[in-house]
N, CA and C atoms as a LAMMPS dump frame, in Angstrom:
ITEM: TIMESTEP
0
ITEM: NUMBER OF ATOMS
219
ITEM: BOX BOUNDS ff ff ff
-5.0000000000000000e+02 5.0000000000000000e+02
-5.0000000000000000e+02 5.0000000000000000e+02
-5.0000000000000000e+02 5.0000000000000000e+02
ITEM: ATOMS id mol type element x y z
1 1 1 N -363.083 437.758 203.088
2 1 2 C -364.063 438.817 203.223
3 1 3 C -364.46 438.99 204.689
4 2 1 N -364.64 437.853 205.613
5 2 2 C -364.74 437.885 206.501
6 2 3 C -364.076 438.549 207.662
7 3 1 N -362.571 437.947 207.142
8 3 2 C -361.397 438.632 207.971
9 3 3 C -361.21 440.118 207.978
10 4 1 N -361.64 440.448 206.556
11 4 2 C -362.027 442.326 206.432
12 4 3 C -363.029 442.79 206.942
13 5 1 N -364.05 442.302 207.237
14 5 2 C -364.954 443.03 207.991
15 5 3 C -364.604 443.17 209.623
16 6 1 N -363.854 442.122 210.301
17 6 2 C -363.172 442.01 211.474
18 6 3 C -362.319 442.824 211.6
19 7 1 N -361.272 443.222 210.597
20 7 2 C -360.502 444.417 210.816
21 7 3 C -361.081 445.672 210.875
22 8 1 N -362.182 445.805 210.093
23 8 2 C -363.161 446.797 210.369
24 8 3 C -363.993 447.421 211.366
25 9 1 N -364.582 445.69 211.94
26 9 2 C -364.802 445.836 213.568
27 9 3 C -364.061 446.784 214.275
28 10 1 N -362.873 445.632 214.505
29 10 2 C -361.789 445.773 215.564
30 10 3 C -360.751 447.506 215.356
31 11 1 N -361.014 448.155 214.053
32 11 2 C -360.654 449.549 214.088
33 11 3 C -361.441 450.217 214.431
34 12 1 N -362.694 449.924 213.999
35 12 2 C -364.015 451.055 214.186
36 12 3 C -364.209 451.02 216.164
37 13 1 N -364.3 449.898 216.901
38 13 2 C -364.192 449.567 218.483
39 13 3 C -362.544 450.349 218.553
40 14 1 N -362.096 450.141 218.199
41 14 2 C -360.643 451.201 218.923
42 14 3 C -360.971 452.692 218.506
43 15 1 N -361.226 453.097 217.109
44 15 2 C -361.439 454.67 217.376
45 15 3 C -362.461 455.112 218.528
46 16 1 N -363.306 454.181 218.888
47 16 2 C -364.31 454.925 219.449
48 16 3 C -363.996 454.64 220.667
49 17 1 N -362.932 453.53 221.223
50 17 2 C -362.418 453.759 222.981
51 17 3 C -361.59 454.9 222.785
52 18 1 N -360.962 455.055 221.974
53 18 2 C -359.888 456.216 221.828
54 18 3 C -360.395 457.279 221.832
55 19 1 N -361.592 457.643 221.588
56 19 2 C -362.205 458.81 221.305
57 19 3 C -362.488 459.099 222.954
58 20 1 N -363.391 457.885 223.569
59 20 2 C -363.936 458.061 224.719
60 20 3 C -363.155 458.442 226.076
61 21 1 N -362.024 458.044 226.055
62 21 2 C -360.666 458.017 226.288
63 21 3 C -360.686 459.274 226.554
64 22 1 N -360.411 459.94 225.137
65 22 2 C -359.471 461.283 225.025
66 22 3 C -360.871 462.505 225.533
67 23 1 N -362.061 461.741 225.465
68 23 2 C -363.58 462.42 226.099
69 23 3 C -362.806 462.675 227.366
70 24 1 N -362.966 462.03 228.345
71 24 2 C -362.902 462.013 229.764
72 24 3 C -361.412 462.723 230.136
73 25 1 N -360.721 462.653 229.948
74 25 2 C -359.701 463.319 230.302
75 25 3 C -359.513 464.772 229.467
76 26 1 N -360.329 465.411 228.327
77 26 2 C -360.994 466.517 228.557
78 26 3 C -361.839 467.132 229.196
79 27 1 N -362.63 466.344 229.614
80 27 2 C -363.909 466.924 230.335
81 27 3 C -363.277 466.869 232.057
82 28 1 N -361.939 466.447 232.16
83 28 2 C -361.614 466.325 233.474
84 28 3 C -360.735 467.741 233.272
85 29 1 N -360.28 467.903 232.011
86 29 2 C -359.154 468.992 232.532
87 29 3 C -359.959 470.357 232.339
88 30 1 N -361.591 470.142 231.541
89 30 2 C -362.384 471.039 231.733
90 30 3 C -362.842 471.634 233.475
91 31 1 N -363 470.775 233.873
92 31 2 C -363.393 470.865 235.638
93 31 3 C -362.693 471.446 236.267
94 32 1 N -361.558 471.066 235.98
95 32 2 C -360.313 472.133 236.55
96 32 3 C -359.793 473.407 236.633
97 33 1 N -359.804 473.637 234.937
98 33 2 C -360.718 474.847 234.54
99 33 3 C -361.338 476.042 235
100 34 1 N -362.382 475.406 234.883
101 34 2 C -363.205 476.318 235.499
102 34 3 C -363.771 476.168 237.187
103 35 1 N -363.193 475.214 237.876
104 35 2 C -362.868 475.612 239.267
105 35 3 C -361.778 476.282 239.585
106 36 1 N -360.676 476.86 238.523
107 36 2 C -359.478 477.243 238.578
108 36 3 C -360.018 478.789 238.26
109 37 1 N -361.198 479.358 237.437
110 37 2 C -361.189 480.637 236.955
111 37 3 C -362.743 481.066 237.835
112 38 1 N -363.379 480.103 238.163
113 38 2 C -364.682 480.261 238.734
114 38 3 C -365.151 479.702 239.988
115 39 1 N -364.711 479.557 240.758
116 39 2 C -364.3 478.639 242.424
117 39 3 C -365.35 479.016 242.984
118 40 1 N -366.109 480.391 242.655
119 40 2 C -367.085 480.74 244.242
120 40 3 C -368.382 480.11 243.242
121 41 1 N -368.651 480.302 242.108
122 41 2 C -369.958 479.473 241.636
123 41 3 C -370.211 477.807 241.456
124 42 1 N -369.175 477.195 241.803
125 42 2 C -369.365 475.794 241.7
126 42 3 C -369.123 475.419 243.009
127 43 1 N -368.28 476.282 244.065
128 43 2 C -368.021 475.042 245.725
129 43 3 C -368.645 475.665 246.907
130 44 1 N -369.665 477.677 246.609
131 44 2 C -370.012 478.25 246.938
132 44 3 C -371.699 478.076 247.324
133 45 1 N -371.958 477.005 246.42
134 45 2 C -373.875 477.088 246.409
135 45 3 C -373.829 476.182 248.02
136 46 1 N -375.064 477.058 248.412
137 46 2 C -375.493 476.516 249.591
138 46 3 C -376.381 475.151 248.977
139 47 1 N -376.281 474.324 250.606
140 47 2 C -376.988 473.203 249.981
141 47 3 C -378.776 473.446 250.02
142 48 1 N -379.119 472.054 249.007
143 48 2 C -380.334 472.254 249.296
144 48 3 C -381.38 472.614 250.853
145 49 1 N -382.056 472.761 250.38
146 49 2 C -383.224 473.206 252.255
147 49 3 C -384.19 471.855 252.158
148 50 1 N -383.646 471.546 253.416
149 50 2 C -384.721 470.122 252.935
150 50 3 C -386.192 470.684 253.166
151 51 1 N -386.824 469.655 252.458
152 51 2 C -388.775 469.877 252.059
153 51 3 C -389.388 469.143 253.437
154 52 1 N -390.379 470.451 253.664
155 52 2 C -390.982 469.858 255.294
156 52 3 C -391.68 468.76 254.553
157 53 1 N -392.496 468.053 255.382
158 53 2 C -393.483 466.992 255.167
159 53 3 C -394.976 467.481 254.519
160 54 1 N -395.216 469.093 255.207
161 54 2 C -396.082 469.823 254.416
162 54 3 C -396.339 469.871 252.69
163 55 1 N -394.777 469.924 252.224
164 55 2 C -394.556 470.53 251.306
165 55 3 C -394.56 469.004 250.475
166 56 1 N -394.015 468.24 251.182
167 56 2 C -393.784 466.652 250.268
168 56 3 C -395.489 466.191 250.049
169 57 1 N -396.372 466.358 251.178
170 57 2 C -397.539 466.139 250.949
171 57 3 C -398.458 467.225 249.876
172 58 1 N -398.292 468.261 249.783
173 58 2 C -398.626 468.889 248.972
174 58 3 C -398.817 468.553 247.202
175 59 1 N -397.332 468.336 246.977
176 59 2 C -396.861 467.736 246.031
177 59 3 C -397.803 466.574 245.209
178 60 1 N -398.266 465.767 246.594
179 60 2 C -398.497 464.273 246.501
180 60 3 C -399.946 464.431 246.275
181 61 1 N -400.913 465.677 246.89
182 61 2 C -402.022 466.047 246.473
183 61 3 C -401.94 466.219 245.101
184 62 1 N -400.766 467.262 244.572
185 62 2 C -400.942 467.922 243.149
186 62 3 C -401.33 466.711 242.435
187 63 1 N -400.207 466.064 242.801
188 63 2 C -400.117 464.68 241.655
189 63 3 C -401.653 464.162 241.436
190 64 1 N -401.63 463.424 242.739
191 64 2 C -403.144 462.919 242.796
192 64 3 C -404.292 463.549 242.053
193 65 1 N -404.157 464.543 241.81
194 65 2 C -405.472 465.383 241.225
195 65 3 C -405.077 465.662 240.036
196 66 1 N -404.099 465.586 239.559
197 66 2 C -403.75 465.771 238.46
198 66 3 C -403.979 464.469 237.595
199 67 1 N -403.884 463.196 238.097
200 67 2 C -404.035 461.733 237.47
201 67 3 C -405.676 461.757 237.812
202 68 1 N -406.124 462.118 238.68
203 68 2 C -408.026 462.157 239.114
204 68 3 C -408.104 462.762 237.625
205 69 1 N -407.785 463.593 237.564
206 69 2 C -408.433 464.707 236.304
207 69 3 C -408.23 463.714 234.801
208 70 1 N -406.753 463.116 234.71
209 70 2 C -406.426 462.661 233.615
210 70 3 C -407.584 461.754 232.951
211 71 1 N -407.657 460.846 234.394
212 71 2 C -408.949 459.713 234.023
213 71 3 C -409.995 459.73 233.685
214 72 1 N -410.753 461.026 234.306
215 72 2 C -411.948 461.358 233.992
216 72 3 C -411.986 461.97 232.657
217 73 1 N -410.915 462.582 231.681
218 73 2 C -411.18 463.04 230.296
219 73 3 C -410.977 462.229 229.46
């Protein structure tokens, strides 16, 4: 009984590398894809704009007042 549940294991762990397997090398020939039919929307985006120090501090106010507020209700 034992030995059957081990074969059970050991099939159920192979369908699911096999599966994961056959995942990734779809999702790779997906990429291809659609850099093959769509090139200017995926290698075209400008990069991010970096955040002045203004804007990072800003942020850091929101937060702050936003946890001030939490505590007090």
């Amino acid at each position: 009984m034992i030995l059957e549940a081990v074969k059970y294991m050991i099939l159920g762990m192979g369908v699911v590398y096999v599966f994961l397997i056959v995942m990734v090398y779809v999702l790779d020939w997906q990429h291809k894809l659609l850099l093959k039919f769509f090139p200017e929307s995926f290698e075209d985006t400008p990069p991010p704009s970096p955040t002045s120090k203004r804007d990072k501090l800003k942020k850091v106010a929101a937060i702050t007042a936003a946890l001030h507020h939490m505590k007090k209700s």
